[in-house]
Biotite code that builds the C-alpha atoms (Angstrom):
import biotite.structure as struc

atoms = struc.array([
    struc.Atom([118.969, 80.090, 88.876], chain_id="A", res_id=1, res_name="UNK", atom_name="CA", element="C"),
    struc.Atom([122.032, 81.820, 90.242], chain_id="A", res_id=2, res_name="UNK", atom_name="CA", element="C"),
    struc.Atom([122.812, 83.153, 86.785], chain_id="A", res_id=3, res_name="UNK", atom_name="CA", element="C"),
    struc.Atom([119.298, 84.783, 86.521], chain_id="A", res_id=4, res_name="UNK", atom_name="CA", element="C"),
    struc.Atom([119.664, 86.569, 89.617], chain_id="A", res_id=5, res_name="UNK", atom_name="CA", element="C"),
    struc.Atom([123.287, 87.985, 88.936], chain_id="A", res_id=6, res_name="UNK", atom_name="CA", element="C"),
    struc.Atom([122.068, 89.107, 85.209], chain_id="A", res_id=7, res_name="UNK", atom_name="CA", element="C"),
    struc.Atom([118.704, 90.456, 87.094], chain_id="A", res_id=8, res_name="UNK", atom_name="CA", element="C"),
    struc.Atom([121.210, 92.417, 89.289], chain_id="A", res_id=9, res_name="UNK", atom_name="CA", element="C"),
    struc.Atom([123.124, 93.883, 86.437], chain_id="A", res_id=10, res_name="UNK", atom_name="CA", element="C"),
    struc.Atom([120.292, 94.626, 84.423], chain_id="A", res_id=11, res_name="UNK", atom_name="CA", element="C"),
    struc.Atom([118.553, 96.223, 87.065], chain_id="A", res_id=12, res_name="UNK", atom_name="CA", element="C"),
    struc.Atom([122.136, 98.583, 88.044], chain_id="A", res_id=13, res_name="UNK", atom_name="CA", element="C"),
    struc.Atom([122.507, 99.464, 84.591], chain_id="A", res_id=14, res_name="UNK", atom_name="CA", element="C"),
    struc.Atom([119.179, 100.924, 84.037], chain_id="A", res_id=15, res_name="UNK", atom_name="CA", element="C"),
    struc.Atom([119.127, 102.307, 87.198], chain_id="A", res_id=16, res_name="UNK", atom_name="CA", element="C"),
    struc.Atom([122.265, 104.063, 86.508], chain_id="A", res_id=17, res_name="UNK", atom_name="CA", element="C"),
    struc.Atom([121.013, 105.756, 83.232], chain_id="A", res_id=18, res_name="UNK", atom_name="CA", element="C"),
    struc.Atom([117.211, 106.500, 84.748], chain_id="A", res_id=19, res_name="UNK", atom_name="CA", element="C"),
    struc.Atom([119.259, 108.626, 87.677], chain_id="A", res_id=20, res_name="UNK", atom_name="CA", element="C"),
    struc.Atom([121.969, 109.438, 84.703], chain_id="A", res_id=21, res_name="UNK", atom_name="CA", element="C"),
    struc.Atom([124.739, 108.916, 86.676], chain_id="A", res_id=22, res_name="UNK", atom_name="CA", element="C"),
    struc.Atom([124.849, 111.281, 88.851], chain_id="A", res_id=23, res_name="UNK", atom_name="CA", element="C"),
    struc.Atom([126.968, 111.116, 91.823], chain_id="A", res_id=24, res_name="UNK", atom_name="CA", element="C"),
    struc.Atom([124.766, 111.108, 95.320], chain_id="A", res_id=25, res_name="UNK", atom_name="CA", element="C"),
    struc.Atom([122.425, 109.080, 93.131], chain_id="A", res_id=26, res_name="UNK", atom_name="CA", element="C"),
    struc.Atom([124.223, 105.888, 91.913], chain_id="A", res_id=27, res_name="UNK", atom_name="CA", element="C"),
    struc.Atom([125.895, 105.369, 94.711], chain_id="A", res_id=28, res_name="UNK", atom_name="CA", element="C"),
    struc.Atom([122.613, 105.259, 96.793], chain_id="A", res_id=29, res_name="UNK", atom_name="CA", element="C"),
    struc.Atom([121.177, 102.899, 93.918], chain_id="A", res_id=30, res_name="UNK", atom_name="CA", element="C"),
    struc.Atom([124.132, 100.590, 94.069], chain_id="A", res_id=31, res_name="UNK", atom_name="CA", element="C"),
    struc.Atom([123.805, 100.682, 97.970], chain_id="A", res_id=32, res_name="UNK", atom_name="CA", element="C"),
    struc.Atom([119.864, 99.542, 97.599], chain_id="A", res_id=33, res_name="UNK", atom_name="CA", element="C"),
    struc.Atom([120.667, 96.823, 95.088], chain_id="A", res_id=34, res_name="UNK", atom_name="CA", element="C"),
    struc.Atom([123.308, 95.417, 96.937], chain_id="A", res_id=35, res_name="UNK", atom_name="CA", element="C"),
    struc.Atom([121.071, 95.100, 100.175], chain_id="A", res_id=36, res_name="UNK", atom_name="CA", element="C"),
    struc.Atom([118.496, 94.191, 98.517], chain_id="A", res_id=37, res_name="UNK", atom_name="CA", element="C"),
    struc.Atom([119.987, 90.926, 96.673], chain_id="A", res_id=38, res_name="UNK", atom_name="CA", element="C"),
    struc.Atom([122.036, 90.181, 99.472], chain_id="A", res_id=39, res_name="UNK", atom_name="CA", element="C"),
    struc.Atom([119.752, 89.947, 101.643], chain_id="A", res_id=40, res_name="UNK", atom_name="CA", element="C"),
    struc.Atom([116.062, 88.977, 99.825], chain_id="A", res_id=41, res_name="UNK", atom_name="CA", element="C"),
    struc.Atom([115.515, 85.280, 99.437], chain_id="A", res_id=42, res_name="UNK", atom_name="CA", element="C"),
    struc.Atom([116.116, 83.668, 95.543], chain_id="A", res_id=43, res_name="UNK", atom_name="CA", element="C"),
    struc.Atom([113.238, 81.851, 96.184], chain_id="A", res_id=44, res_name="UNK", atom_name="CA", element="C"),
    struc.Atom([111.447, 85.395, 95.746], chain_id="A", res_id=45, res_name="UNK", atom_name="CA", element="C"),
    struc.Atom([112.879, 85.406, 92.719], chain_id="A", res_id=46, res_name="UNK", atom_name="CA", element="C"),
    struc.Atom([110.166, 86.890, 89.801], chain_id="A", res_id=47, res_name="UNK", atom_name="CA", element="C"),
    struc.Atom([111.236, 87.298, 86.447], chain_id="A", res_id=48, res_name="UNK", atom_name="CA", element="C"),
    struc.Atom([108.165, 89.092, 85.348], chain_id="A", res_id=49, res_name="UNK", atom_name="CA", element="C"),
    struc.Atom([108.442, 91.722, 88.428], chain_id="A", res_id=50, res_name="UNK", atom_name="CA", element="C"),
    struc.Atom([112.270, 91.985, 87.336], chain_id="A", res_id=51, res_name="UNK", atom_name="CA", element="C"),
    struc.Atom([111.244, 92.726, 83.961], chain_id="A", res_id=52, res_name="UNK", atom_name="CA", element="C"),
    struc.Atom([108.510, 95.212, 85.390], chain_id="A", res_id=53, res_name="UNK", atom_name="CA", element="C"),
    struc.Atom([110.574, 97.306, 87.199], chain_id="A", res_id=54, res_name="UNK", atom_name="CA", element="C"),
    struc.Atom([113.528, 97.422, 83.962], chain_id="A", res_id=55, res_name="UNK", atom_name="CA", element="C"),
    struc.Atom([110.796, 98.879, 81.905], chain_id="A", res_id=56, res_name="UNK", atom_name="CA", element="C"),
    struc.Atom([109.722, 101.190, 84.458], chain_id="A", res_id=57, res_name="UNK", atom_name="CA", element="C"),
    struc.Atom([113.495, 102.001, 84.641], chain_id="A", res_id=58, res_name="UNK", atom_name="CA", element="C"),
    struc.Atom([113.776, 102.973, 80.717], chain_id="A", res_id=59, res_name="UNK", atom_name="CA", element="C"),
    struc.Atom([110.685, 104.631, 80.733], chain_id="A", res_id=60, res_name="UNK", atom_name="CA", element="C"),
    struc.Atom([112.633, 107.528, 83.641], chain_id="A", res_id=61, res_name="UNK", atom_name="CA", element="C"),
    struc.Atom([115.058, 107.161, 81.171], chain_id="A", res_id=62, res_name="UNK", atom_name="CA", element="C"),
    struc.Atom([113.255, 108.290, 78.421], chain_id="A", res_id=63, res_name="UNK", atom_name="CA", element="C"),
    struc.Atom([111.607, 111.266, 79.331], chain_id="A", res_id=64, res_name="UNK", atom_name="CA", element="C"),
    struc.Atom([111.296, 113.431, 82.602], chain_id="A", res_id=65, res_name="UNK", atom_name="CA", element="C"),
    struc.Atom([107.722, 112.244, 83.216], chain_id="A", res_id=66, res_name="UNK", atom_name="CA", element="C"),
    struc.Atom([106.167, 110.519, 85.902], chain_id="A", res_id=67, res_name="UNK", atom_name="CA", element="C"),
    struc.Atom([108.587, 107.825, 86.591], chain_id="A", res_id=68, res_name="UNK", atom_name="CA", element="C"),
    struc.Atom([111.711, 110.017, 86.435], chain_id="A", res_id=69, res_name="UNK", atom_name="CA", element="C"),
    struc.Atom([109.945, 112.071, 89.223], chain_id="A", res_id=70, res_name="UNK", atom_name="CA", element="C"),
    struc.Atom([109.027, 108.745, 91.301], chain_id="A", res_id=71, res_name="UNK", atom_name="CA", element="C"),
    struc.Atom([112.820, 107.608, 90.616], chain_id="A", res_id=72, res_name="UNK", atom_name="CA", element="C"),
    struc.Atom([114.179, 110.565, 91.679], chain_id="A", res_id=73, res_name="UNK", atom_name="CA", element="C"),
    struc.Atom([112.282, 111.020, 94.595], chain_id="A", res_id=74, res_name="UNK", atom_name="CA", element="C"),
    struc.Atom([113.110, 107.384, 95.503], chain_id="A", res_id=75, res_name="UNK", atom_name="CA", element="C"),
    struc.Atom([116.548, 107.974, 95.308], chain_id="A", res_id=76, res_name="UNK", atom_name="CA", element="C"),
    struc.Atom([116.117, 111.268, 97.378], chain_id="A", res_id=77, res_name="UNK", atom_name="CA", element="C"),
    struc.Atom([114.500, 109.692, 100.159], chain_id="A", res_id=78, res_name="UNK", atom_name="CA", element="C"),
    struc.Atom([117.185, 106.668, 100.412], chain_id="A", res_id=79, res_name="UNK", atom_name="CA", element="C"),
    struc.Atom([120.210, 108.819, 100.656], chain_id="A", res_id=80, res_name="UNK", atom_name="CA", element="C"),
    struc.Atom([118.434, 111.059, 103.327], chain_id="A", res_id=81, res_name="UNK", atom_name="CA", element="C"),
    struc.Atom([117.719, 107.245, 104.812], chain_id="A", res_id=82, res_name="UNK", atom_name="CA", element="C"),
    struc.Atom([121.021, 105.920, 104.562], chain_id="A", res_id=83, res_name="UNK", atom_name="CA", element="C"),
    struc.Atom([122.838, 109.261, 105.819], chain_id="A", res_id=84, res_name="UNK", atom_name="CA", element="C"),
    struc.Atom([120.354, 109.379, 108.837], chain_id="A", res_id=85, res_name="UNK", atom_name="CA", element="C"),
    struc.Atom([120.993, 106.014, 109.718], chain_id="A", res_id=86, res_name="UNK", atom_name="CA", element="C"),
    struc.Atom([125.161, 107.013, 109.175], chain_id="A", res_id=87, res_name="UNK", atom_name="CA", element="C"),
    struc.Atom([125.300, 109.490, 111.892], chain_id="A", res_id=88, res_name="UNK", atom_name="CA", element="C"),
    struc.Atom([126.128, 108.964, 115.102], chain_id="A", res_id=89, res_name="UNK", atom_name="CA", element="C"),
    struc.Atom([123.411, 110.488, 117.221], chain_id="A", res_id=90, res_name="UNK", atom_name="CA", element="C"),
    struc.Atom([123.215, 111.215, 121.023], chain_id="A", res_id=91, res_name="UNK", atom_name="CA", element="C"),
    struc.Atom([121.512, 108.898, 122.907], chain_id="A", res_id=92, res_name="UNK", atom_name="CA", element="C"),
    struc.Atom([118.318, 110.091, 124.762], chain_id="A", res_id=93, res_name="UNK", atom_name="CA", element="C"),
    struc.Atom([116.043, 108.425, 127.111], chain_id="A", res_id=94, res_name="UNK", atom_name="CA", element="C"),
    struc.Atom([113.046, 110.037, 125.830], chain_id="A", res_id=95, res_name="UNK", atom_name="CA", element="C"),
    struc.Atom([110.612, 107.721, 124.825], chain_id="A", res_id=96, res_name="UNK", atom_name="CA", element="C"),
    struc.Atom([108.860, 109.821, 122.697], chain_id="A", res_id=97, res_name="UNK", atom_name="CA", element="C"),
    struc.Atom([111.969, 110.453, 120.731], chain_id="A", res_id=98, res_name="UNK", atom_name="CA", element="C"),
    struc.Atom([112.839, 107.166, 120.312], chain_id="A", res_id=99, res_name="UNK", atom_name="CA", element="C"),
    struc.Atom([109.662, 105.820, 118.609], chain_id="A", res_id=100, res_name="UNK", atom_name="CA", element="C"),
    struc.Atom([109.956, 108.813, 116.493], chain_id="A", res_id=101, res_name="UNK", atom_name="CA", element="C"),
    struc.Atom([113.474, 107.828, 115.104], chain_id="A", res_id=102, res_name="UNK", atom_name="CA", element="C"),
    struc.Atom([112.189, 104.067, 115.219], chain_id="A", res_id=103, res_name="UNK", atom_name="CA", element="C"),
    struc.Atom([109.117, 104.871, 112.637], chain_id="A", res_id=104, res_name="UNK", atom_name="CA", element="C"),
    struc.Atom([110.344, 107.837, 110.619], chain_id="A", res_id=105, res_name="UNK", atom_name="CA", element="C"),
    struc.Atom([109.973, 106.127, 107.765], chain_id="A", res_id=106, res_name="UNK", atom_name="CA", element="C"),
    struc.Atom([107.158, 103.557, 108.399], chain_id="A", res_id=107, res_name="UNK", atom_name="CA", element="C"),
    struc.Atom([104.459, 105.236, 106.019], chain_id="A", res_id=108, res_name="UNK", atom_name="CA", element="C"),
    struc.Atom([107.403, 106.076, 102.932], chain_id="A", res_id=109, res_name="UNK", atom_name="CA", element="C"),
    struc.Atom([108.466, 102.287, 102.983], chain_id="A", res_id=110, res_name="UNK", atom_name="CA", element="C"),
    struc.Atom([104.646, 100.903, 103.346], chain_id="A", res_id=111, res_name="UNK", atom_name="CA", element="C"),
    struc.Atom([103.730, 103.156, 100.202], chain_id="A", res_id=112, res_name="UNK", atom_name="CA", element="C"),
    struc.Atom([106.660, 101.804, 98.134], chain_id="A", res_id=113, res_name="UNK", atom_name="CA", element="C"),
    struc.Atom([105.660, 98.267, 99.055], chain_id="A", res_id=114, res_name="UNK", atom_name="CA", element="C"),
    struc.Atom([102.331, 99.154, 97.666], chain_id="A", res_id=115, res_name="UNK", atom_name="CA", element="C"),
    struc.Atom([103.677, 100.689, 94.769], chain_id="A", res_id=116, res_name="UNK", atom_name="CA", element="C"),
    struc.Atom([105.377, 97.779, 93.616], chain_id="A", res_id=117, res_name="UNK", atom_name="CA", element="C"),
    struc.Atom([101.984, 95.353, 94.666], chain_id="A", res_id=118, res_name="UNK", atom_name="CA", element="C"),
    struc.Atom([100.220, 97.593, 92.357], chain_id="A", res_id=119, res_name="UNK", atom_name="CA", element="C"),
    struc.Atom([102.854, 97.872, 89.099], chain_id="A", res_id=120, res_name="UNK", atom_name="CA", element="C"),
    struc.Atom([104.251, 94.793, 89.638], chain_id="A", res_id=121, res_name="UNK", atom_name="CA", element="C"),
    struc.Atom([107.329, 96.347, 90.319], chain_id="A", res_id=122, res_name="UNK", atom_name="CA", element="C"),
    struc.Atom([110.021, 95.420, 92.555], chain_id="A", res_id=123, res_name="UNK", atom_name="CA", element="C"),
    struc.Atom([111.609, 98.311, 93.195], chain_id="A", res_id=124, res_name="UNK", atom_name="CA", element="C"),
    struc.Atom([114.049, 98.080, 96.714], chain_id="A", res_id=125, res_name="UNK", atom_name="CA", element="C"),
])
């Protein structure tokens, strides 16, 4: 079981990394998400056919600049803005307002990706 979850993992990178073709903001932002994601999701989650759903969704970015190179790039997009959000340091405020803004930014994005992959059969991080 262990085995198929580390080969998932590399599969998964490697097409990743040629559906954002390698370029720099955007593998390293993939890698980040893949790394979370296995780390800390649950083997018992574990679906081959999902896995295998998501690598063909992968090579089909790869193949041409249609519809899922646009999703995958936008995915990517919206990660590293994500990730380098969550990076800075911000002031601290005692609005409350402000606060439930920065605590739900990204509620709707990350409820539409869940029902992205519910609807491929995708598991896309």
């Amino acid at each position: 079981m262990a085995s198929d979850i580390v080969l998932a993992y590399r599969h998964l990178y490697r097409h990743g990394l040629r559906a954002v073709q390698f370029s720099k903001p955007a593998r390293y932002t993939l890698r980040d998400r893949l790394r979370i994601a296995f780390r800390k999701g649950n083997p018992r989650d574990f679906d081959r056919r999902k896995i295998d759903n998501t690598i063909e969704f992968l090579r089909g970015a790869t193949r041409e600049r249609g519809l899922e190179h646009k999703i995958v790039k936008n995915l990517i997009l919206v990660w590293y803005h994500q990730a380098e959000s969550a990076s800075h340091k911000t002031k601290p405020t005692n609005d409350l307002d402000e606060i439930r803004v920065r605590n739900t930014t990204y509620d709707v994005y990350n409820h539409t990706v869940r029902m992205l992959n519910e609807g491929m059969g995708t598991c896309l991080p």
